[in-house]
matplotlib code that plots the C-alpha trace (Angstrom):
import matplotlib.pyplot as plt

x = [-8.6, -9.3, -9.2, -12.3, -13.0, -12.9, -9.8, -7.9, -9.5, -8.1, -4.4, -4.4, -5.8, -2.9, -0.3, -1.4, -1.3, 2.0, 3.3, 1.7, 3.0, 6.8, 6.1, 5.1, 8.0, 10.3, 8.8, 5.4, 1.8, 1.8, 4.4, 1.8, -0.1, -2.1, -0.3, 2.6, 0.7, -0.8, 2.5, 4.0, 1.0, 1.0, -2.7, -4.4, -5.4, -9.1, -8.0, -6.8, -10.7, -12.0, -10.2, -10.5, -13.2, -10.6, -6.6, -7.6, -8.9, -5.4, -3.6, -6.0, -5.7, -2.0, -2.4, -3.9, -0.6, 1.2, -1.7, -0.8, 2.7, 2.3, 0.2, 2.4, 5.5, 3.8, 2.3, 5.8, 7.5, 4.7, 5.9, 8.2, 7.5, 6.3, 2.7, 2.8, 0.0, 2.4, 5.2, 3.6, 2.3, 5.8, 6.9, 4.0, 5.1, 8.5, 7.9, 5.1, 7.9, 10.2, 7.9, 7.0, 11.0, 11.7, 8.8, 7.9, 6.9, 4.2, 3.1, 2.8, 0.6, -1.6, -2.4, -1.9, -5.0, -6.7]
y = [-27.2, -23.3, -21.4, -19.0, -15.7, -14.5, -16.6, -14.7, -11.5, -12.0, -13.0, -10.1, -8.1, -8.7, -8.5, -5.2, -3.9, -5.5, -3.4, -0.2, -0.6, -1.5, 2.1, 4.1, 3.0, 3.6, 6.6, 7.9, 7.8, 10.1, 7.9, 5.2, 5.1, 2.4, 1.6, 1.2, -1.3, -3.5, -3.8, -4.7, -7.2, -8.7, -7.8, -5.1, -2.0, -2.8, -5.7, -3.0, -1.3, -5.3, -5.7, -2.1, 0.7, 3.6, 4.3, 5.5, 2.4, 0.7, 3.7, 2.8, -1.1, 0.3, 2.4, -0.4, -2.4, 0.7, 1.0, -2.6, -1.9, 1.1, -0.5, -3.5, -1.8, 0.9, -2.4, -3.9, -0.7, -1.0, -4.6, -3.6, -0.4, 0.8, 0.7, 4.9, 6.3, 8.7, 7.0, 4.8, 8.0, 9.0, 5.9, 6.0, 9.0, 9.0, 5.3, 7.2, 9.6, 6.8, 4.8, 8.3, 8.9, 5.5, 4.9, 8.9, 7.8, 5.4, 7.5, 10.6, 8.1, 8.3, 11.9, 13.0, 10.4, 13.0]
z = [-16.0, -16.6, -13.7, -13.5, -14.0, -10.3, -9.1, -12.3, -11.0, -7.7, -9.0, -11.2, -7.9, -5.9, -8.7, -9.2, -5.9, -5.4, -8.5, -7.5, -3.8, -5.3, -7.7, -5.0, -2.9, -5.1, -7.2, -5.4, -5.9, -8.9, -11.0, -11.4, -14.3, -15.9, -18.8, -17.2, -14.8, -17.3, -19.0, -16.1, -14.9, -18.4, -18.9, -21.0, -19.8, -19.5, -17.1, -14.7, -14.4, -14.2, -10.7, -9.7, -10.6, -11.1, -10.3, -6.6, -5.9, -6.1, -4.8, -1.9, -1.9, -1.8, 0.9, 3.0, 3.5, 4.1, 7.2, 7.8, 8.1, 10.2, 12.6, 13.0, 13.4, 16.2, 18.0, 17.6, 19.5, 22.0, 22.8, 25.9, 26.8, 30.1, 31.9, 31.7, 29.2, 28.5, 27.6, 25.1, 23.3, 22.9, 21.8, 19.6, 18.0, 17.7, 15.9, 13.7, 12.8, 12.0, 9.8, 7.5, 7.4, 6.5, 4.3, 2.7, -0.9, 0.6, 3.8, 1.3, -0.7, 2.3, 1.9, -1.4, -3.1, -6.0]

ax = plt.figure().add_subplot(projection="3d")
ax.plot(x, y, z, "-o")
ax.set_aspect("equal")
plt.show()
């Protein structure tokens, strides 16, 4: 049985941002570029501005899990540390710090959207 048209939109959805998340990992927000995508994707060009209206829109479906991940690893940090405001801010922080550090292509990704 064919699958239809909006369960191959969202399989192509999440293929894509998986792709554009891996290329701005490993090479930045401004390596990506749609051909390159759909090549990748095994789908035509076109496909790309089916799932999403422009390029920004998967830089920001992107930058979502990047959020994700953020906000996950400063909850993690948050997980044992101590009942003072203060301390929490600073663990917030230096945690924040870490993540950009550890993650720069993908936090830059973040600010640099066109």
């Amino acid at each position: 049985m064919a699958r239809n048209t909006e369960e191959r939109h969202a399989e192509l959805r999440q293929t894509l941002i998986d792709l554009a998340e891996a290329q701005i990992q490993t090479s930045g927000v401004e390596s990506l570029r749609a051909r390159d995508l759909a090549k990748a994707a095994g789908c035509s060009v076109g496909a790309i501005y089916n799932v999403f209206q422009d390029m920004t829109g998967l830089v920001m479906a992107a930058n979502v899990r990047t959020f994700e991940r953020l906000g996950a690893t400063v909850e993690q940090s948050l997980r044992d540390a101590p009942d003072d405001p203060t301390q929490q801010l600073i663990i917030m922080s230096q945690t924040y710090l870490a993540f950009a550090e550890g993650n720069r292509a993908a936090w830059r990704a973040l600010f640099d959207l066109a």
